[in-house]
C-alpha positions, 0 to 999 in steps of 0.5 A, spaced: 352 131 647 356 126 650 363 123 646 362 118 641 369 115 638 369 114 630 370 107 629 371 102 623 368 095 623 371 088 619 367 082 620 363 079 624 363 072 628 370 070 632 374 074 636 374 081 637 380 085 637 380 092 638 386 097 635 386 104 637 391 110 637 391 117 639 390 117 645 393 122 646 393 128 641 400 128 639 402 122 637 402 121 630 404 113 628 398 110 631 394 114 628 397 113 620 398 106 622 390 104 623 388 109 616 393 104 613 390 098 616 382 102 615 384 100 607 387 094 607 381 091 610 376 095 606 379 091 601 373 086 600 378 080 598 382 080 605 379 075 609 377 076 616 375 070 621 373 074 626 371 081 629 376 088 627 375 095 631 378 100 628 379 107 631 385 112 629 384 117 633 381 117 640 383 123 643 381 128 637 379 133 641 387 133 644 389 132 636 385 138 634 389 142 638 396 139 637 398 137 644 397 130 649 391 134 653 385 137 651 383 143 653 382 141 661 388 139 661 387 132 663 391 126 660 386 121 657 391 116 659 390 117 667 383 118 666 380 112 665 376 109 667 372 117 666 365 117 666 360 119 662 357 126 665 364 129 666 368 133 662 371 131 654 377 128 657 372 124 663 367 122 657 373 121 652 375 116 657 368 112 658 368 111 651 373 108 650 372 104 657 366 101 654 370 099 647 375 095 651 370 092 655 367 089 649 373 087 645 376 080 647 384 083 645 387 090 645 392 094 642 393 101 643 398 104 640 403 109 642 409 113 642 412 118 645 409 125 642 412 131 642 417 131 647 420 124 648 422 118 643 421 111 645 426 105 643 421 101 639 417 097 644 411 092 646 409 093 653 404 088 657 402 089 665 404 083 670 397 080 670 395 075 676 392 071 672 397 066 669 393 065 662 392 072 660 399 073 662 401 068 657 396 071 652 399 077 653 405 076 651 404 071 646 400 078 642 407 083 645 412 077 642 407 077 636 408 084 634 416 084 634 419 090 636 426 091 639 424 091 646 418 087 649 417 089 656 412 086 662 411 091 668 407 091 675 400 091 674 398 097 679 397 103 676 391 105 675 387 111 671 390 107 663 387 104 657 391 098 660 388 098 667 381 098 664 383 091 660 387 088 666 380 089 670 375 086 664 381 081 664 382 082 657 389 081 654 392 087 652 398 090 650 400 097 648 406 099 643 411 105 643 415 108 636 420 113 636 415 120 637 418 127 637 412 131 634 414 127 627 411 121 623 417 116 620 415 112 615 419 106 618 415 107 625 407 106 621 410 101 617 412 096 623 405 098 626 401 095 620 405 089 620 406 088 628 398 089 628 397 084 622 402 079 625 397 080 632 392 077 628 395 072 624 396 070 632 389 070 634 387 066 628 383 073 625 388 073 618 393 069 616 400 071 614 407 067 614 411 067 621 415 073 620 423 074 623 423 075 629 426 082 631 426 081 639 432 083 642 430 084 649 424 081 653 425 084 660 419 082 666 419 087 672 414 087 677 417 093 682 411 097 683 410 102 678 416 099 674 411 102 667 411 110 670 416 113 665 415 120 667 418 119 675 424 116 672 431 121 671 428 127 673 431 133 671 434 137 678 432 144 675 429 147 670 433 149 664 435 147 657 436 139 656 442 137 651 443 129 651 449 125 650 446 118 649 441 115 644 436 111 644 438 103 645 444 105 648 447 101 654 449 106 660 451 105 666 449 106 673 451 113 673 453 115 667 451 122 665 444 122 660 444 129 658 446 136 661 441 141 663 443 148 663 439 153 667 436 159 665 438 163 671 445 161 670 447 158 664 450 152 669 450 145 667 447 139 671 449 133 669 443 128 670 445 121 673 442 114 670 438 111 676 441 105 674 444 100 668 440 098 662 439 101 655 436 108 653 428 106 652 426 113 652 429 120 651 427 128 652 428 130 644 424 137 646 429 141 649 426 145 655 425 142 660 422 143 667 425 140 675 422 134 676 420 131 669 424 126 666 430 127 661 429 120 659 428 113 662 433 107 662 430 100 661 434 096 666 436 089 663 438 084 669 432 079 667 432 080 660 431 073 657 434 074 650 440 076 654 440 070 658 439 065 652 444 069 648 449 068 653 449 062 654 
């Protein structure tokens, strides 16, 4: 049978928004955010000007089992576009594929599961067309994280590249992680989706203060990969000395890793200087894998017009 994602409808003529979460297994934010927001609009007296779909829980063949992945291993978030014949990953994938295709705008929202934390962040691809770059980062500004990050538009297999070719406006967000759920993290979900709307002409609310403290664009290709940055040079036990939204340096150590043989330490070098967007809270770490990813801040515009 193929997969069939649980969704919830608001509305009807207008434009339509698609919010999913849960796409992958062990990210529980999203998830909590979109029931809250099932019920807000279940309350009849809320209006709507437009078309709202709601789907907690993509993944929840990974959710059942606790992890990113379901049972085949495959990261739903590499996947896309799947197809419709081919493993629950594969099929999971087209599902929500044909979703986004329908939609006019996307959030999917995210965070950094259970061995990562993300520094709160509203992310978009570099999109060729001008016009649906802007509206992008219109929805991204509107969603009002700490951090608001444009990167190259070349990677494929993810619900954003799915949006990017259906040129559909898309943006993904990113709260914190580490196996947890913070109350903190669902209620600026809730917000930054209603402000979206509000945006986009679906609801209305008063413009809220802006909590932007960067907004950094980087076209190099594969700039969005944050599983290749800072790789561990062994396996072994990963103990940070930095925080989430920390400025570091060129250099400066993120962490040691202890290996298992040896008990020796290994420092892990910044590639570059920025600020702490995302760190390994989940200890055991294997050679290769990232220990965490620092955001580099030479083109941050809020920077600049603070600066000047």
């Amino acid at each position: 049978m193929a997969v069939a994602l649980r969704q919830f409808e608001f509305g009807s003529d207008g434009p339509h928004l698609l919010i999913t979460g849960g796409v992958h297994g062990d990210e529980f934010e999203p998830i909590q955010a979109i029931r809250r927001l099932i019920d807000i609009f279940s309350d009849h007296r809320v209006s709507i000007k437009g078309r709202l779909t709601l789907v907690p829980c993509v993944n929840e063949a990974a959710f059942l089992r606790g992890h990113r992945c379901a049972d085949d291993g495959l990261d739903l978030a590499r996947t896309c576009p799947g197809s419709p014949d081919g493993g629950i990953t594969e099929q999971t994938a087209w599902a929500l594929s044909t979703l986004i295709r329908s939609a006019d705008y996307y959030i999917d929202l995210h965070t950094g599961g259970t061995e990562f934390a993300l520094y709160p962040l509203s992310g978009y691809v570099l999109h060729a067309d001008a016009d649906i770059l802007e509206q992008q980062r219109k929805m991204a500004r509107a969603f009002n994280l700490p951090v608001i990050w444009g990167t190259a538009a070349n990677l494929e297999g993810r619900s954003m590249s799915v949006a990017r070719d259906a040129n559909i406006p898309a943006i993904y967000c990113e709260y914190l992680g580490s196996a947890t759920c913070s109350p903190e993290g669902v209620d600026a979900y809730v917000e930054g989706c209603r402000n979206v709307m509000a945006t986009l002409g679906i609801i209305e609310r008063r413009e809220t203060e802006s909590n932007v403290q960067h907004v950094v664009e980087d076209a190099r290709p594969g700039s969005g990969h944050l599983q290749v940055c800072n790789p561990s040079p062994v396996s072994g036990y990963f103990e940070p000395t930095v925080e989430l939204g920390e400025k570091v340096a060129l250099g400066q150590p993120l962490g040691t890793v202890y290996d298992v043989e040896h008990n020796k330490p290994h420092a892990v070098p910044a590639e570059n200087d920025g600020i702490v967007l995302m760190l390994r809270t989940f200890p055991r770490v294997r050679k290769g894998e990232t220990v965490g990813v620092v955001l580099t801040c030479e083109h941050d515009s809020v920077a600049d017009t603070a600066g000047d």
